[in-house]
Every structure is written in C-alpha cells, then in structure tokens.
DSSP file (Angstrom, degrees, kcal/mol; ACC not computed):
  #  RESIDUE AA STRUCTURE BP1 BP2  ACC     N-H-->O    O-->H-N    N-H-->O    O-->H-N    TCO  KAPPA ALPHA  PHI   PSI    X-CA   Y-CA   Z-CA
    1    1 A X              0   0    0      0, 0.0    27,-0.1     0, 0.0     4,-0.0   0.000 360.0 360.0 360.0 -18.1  279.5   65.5   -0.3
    2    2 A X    >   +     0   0    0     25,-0.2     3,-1.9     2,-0.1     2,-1.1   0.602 360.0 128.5-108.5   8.0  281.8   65.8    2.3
    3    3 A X  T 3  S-     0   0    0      1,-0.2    26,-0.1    26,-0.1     3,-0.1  -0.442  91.3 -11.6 -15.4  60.8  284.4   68.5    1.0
    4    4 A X  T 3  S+     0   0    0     -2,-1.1     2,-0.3    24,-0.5    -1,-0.2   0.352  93.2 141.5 128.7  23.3  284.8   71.2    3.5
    5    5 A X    <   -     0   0    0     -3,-1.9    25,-2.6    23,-0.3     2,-0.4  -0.599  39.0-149.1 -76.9 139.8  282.0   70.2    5.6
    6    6 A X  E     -a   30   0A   0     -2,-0.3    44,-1.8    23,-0.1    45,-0.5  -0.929   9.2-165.8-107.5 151.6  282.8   70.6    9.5
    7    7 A X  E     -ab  31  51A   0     23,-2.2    25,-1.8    -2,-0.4     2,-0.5  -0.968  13.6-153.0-122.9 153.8  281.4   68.6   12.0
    8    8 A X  E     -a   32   0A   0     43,-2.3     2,-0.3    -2,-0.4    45,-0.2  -0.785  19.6-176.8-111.3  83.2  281.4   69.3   15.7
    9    9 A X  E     -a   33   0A   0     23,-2.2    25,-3.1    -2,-0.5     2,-0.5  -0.655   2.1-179.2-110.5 119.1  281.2   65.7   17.6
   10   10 A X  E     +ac  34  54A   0     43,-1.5    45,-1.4    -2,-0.3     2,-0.3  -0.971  15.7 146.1-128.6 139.1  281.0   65.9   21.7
   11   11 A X        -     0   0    0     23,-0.6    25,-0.1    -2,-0.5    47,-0.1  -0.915  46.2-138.2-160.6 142.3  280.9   62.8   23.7
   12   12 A X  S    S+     0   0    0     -2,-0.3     2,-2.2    45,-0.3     5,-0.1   0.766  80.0  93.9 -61.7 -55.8  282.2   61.6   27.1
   13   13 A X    >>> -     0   0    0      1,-0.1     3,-2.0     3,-0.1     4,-1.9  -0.026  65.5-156.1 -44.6  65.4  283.3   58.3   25.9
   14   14 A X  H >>5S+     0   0    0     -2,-2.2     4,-7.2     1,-0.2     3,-1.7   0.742  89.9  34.7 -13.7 -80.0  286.9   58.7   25.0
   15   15 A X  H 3>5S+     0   0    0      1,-0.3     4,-1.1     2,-0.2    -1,-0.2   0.658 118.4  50.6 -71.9   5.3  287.2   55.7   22.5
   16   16 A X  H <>5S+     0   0    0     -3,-2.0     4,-1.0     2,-0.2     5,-0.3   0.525 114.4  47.1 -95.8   1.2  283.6   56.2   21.0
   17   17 A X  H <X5S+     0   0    0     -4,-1.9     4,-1.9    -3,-1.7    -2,-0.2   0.804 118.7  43.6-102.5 -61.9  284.7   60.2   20.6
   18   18 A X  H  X<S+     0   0    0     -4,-7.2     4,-1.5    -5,-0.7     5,-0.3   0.930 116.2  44.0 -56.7 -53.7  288.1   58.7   19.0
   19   19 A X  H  X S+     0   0    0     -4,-1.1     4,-2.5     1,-0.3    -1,-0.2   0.844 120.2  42.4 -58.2 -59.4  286.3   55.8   16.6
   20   20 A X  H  X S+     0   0    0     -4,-1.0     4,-3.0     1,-0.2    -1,-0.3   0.887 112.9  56.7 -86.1 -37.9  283.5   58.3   15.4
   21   21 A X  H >X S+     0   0    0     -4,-1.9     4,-1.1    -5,-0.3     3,-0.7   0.890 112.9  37.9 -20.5 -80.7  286.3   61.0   15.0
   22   22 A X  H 3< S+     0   0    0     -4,-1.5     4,-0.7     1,-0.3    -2,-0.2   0.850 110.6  58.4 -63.6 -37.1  288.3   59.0   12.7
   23   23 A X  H >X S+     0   0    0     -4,-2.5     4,-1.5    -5,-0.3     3,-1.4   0.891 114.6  39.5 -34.4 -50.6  285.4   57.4   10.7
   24   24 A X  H X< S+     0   0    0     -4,-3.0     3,-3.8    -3,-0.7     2,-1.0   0.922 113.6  55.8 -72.0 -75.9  284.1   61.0    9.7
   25   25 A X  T 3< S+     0   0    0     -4,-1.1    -1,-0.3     1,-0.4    -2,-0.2   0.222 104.0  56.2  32.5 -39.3  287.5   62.1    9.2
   26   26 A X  T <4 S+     0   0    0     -3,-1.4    -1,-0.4    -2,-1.0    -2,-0.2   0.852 105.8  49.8 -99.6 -53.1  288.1   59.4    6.8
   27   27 A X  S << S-     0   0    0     -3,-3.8    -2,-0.3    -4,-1.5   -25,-0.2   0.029 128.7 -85.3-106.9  61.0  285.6   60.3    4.9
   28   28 A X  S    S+     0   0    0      1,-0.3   -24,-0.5    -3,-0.1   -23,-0.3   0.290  75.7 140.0 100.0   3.4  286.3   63.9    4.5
   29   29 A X        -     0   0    0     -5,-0.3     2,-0.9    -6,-0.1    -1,-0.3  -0.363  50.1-132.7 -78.2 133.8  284.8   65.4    7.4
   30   30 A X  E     -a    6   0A   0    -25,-2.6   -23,-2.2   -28,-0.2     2,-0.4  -0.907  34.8-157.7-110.8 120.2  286.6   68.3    9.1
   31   31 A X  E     -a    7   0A   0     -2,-0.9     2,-0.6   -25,-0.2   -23,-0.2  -0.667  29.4-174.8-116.0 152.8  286.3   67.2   12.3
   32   32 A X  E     -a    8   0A   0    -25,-1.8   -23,-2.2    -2,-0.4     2,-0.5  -0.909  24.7-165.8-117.9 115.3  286.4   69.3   15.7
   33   33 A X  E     +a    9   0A   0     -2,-0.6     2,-0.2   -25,-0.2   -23,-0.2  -0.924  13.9 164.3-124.0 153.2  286.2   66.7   18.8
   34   34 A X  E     -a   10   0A   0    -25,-3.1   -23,-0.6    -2,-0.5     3,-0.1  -0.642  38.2-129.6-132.1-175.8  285.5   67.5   22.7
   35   35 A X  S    S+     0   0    0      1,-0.2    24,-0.4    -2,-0.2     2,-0.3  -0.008  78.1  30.4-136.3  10.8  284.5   65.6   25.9
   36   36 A X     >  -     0   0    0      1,-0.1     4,-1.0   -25,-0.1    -1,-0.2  -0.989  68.2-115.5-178.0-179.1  281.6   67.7   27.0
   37   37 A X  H  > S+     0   0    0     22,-2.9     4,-2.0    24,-0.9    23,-0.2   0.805 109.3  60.6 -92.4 -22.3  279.1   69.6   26.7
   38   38 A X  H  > S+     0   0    0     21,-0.4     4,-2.1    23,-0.3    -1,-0.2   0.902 117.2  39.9 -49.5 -55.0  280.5   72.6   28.4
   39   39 A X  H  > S+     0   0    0      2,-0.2     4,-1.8     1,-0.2    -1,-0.2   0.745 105.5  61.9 -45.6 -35.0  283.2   72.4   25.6
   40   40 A X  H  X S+     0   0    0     -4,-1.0     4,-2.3     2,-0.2    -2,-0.2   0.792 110.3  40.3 -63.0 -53.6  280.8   71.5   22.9
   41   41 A X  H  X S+     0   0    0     -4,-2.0     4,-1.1     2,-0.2     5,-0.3   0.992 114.5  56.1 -76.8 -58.4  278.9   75.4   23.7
   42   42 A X  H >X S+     0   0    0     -4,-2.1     3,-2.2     1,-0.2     4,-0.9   0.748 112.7  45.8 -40.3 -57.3  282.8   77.0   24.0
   43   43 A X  H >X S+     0   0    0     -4,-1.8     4,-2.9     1,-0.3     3,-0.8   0.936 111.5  44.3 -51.2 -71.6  283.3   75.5   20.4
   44   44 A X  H 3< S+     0   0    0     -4,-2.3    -1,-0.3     1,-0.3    -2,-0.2   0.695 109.0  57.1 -70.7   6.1  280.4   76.5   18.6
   45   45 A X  H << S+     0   0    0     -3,-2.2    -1,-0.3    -4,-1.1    -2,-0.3   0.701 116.5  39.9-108.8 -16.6  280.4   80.4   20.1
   46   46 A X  H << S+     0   0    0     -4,-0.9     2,-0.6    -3,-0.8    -2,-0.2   0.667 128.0  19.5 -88.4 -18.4  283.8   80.7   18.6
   47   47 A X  S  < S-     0   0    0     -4,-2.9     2,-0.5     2,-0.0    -1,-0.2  -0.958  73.1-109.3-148.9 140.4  283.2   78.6   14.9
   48   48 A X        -     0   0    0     -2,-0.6     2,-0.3    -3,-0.1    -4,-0.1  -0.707  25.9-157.1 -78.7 125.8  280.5   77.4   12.7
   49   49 A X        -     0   0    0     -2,-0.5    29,-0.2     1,-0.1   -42,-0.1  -0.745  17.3-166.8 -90.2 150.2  279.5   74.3   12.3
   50   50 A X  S    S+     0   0    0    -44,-1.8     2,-0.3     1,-0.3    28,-0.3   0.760  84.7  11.5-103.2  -4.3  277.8   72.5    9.6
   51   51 A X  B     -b    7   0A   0    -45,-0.5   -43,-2.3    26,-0.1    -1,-0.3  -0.963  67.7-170.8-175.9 104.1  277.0   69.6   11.1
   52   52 A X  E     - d   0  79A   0     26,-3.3    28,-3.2    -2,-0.3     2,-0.3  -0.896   6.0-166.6-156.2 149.7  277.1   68.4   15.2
   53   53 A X  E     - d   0  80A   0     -2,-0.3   -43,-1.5    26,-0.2     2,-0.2  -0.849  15.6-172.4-125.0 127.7  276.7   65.1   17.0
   54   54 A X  E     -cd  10  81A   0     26,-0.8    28,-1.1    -2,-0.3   -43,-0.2  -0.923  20.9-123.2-138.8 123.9  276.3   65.3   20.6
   55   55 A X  E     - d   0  82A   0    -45,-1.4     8,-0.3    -2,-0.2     3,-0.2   0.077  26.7-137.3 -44.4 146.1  276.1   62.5   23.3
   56   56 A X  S    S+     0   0    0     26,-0.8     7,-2.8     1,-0.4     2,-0.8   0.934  84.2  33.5 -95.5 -54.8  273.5   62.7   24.9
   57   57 A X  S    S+     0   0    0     25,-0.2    -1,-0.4     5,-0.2   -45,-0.3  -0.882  83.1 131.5-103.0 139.9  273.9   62.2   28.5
   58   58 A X        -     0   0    0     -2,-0.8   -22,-0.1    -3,-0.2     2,-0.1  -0.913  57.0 -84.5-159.2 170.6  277.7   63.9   29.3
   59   59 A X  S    S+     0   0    0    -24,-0.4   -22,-2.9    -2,-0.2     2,-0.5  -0.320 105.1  24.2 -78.1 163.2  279.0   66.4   31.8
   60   60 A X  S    S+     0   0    0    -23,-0.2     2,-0.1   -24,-0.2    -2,-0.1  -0.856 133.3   6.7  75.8-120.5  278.9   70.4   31.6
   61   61 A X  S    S-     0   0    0     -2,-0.5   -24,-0.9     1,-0.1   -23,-0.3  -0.294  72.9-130.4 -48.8 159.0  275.6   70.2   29.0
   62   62 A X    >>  -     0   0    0     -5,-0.1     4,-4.4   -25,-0.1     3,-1.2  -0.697  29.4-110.2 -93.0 148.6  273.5   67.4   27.8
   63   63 A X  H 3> S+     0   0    0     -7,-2.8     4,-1.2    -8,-0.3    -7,-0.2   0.959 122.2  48.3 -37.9 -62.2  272.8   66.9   24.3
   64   64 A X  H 34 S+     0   0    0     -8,-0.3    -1,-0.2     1,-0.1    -8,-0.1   0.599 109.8  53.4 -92.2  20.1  269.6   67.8   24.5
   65   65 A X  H <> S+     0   0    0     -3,-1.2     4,-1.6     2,-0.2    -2,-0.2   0.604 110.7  53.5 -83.3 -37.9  270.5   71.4   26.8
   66   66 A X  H  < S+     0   0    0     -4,-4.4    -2,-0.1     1,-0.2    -3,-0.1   0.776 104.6  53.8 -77.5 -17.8  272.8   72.0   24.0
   67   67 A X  T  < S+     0   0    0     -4,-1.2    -1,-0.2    -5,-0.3    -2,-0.2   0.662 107.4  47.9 -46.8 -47.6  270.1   71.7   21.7
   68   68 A X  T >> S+     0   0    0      1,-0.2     3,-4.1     2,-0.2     4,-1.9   0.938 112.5  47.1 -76.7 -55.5  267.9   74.0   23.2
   69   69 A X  H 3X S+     0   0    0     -4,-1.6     4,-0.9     1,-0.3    -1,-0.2   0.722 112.7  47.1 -44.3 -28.7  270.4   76.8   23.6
   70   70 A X  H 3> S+     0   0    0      2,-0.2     4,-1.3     1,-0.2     7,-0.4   0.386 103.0  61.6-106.5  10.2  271.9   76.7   20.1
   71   71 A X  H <4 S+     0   0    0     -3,-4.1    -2,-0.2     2,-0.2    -1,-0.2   0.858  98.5  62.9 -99.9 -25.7  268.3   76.6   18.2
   72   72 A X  H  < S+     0   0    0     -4,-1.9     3,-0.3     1,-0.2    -2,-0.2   0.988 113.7  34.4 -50.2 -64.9  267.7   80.2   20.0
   73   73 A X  H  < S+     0   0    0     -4,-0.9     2,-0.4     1,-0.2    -1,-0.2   0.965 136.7  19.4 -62.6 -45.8  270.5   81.3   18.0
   74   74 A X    ><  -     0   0    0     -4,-1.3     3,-2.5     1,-0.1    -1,-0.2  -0.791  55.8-168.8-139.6  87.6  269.9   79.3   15.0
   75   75 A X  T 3  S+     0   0    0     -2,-0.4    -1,-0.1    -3,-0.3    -3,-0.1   0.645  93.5  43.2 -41.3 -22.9  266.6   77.9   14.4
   76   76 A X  T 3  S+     0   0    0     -3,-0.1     2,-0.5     2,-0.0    -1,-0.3   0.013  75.7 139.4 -99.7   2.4  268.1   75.7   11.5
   77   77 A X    <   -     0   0    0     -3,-2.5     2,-0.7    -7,-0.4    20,-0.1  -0.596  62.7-116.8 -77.4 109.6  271.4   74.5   13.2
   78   78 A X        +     0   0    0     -2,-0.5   -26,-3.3   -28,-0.3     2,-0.8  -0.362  43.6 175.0 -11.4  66.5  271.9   70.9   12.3
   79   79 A X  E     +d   52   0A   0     -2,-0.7    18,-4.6    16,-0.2    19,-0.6  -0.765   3.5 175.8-115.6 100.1  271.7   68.9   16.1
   80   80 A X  E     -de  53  98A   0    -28,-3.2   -26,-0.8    -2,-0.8     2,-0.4  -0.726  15.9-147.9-137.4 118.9  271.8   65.3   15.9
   81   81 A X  E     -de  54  99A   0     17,-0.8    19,-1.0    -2,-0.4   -26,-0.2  -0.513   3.9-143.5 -79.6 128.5  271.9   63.4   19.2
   82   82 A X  E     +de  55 100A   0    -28,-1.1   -26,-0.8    -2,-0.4     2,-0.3  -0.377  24.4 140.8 -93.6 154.5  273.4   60.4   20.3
   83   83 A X  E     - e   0 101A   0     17,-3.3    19,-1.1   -28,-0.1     4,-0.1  -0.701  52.3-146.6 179.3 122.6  272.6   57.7   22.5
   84   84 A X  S    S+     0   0    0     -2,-0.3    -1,-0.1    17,-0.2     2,-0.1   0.531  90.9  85.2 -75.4   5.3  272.2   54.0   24.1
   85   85 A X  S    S-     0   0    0     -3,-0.1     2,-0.6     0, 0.0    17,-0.2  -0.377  91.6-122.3 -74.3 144.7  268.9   55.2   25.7
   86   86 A X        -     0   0    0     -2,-0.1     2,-0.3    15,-0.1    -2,-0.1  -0.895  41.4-154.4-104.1 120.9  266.1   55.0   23.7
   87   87 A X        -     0   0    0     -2,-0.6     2,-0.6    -4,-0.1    -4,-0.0  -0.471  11.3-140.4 -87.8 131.7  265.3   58.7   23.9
   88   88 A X        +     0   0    0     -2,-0.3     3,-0.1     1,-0.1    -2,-0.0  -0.882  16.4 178.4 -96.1 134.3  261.5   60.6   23.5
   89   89 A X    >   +     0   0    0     -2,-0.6     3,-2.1     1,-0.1    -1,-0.1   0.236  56.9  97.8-106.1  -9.6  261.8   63.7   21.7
   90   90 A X  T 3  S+     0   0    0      1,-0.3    -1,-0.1     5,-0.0     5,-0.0   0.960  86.0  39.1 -52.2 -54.0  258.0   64.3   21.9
   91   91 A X  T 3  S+     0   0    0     -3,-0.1    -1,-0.3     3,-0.0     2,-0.3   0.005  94.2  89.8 -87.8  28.1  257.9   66.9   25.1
   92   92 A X  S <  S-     0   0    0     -3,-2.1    -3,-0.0     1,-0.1   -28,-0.0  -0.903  74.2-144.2-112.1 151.6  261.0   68.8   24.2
   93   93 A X  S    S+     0   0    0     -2,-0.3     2,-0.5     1,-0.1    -1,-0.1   0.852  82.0  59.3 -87.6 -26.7  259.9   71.7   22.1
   94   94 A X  S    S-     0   0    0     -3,-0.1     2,-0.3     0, 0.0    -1,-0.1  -0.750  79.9-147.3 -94.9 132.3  263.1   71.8   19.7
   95   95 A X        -     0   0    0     -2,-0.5   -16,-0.2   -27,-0.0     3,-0.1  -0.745   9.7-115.6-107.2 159.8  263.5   68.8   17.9
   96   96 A X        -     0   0    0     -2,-0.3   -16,-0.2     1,-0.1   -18,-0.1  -0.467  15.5-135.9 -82.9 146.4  266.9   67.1   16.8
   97   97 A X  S    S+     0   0    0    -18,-4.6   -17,-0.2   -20,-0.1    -1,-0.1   1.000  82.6   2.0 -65.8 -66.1  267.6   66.6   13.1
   98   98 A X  E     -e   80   0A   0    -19,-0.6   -17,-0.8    18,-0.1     2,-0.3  -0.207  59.4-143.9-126.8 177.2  268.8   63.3   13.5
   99   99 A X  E     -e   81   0A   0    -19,-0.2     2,-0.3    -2,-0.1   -17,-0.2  -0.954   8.8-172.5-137.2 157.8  269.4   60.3   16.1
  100  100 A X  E     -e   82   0A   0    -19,-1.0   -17,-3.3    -2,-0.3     2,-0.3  -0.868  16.8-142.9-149.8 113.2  272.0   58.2   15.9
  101  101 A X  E     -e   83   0A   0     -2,-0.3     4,-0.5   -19,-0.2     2,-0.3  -0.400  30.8-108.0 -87.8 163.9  271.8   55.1   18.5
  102  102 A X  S    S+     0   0    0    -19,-1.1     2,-0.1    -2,-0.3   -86,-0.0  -0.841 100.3  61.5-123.1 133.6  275.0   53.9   20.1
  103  103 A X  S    S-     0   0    0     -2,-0.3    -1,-0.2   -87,-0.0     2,-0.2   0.468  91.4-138.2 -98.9 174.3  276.5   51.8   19.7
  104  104 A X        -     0   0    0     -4,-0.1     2,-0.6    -2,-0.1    -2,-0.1  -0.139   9.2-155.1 -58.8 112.9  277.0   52.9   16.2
  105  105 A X        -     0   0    0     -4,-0.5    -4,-0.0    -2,-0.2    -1,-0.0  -0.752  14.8-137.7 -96.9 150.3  276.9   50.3   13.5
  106  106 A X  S >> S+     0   0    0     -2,-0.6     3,-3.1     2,-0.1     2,-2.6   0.744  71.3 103.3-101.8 -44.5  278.9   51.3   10.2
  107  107 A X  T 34 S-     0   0    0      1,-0.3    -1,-0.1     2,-0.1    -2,-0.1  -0.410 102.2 -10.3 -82.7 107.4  276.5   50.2    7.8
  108  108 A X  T 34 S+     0   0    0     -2,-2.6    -1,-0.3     4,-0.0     4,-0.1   0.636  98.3 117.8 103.9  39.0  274.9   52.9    6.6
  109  109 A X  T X> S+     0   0    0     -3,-3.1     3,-5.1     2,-0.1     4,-1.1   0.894  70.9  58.3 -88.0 -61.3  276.1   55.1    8.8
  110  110 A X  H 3X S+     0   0    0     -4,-0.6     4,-2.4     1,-0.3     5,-0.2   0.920 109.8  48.9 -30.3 -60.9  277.8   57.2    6.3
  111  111 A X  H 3> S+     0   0    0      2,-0.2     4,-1.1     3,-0.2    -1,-0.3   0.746 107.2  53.2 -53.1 -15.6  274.0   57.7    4.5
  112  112 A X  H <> S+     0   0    0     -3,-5.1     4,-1.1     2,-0.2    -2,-0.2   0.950 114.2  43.6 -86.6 -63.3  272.5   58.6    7.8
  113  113 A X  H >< S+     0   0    0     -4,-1.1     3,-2.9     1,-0.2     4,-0.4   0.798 119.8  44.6   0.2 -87.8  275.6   61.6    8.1
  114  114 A X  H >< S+     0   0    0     -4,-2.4     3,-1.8     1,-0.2     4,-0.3   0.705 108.2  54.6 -41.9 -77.9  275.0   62.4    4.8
  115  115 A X  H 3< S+     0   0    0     -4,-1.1    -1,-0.2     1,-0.3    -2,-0.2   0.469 104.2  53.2  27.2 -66.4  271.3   62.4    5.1
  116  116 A X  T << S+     0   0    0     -3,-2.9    -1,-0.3    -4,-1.1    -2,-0.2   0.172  99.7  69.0 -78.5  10.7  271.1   65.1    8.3
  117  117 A X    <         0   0    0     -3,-1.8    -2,-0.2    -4,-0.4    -1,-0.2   0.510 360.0 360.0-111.9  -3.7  273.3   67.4    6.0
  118  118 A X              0   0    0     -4,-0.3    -1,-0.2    -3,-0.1    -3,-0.1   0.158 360.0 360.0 -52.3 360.0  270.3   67.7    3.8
C-alpha cells in the first residue's frame, strides 16, 4: 500500500521526528519531515500530501491549529495528531482522522498508518 504515498510528519521532538521518519520510510513512505508547525503549513502550501502526522503541542502551529486551517482548504485532508496528552476532540469542530499516542509502540503501528489512508 505504501508505493508513492507521501506523508508529511511535523514534530518538535528531534529523535521522535527522526525514529518515526525512518519507520515510515522503511516501509515505503515518502517522507517529508519538519520541526514545527509553522514549517508543517510552509510544506503543505507548496506540495500535496496524502497523508500528515502532526505533534500536537509544537511551536509556530499546534496540531490541532493546523488542522483547522488545512480542512478550510480541504475538507478531506487526512490529519492525524499526535500526542502524550490524552487529548478531547469533542469541542473542536473539525475532527482528526486518526490519533496516534506517543510514545509510539510499533506493534501495529504500521495497520494504524495504513488504516488512516483509507
């Protein structure tokens, strides 16, 4: 499934931005990585993504600011947010495809991926 897919991954966290990087990366993912959210918006107004994982709380945007902003362009854009919080989604009016809590455990991470690409 994951042939020519891009994903767009921004997180603060140096080595959790490198580990998740190479995991996708490994399995087939073309992956585009940043360190905020300010980058995270530059990125996606120049290139499409099929796919982006965003930290939740980071500098420049938050995950779920970057959420709001990109479902006004694209009601259908693929937004799944990350996090060691446990986050309520309940009062936001755009909701996240996915969550993915941090830190990230391997098994069955690859199904969750796959899963939000649905």
């Amino acid at each position: 499934m994951s042939n020519n897919i891009s994903v767009l991954v921004a997180d603060d966290e140096p080595m959790l931005r490198r580990v998740i990087t190479k995991i996708l990366r490994r399995w087939g993912y073309n992956v585009v990585a940043v360190e905020d959210g300010s980058q995270a918006w530059s990125q996606v107004q120049e290139k499409r993504f099929d796919l982006h994982i965003f930290d939740q709380n980071m500098p420049g945007y938050t995950g779920i600011e970057l959420l709001n902003k990109l479902r006004i362009q694209n009601p259908d854009i693929k937004i799944v947010i990350s996090s060691g919080d446990t986050l309520s989604f309940e009062n936001n009016v755009n909701q996240p495809t996915g969550f993915l809590e941090k830190p990230f455990v391997l098994k069955g991470l690859k199904e969750k991926i796959e899963g939000f690409l649905l």
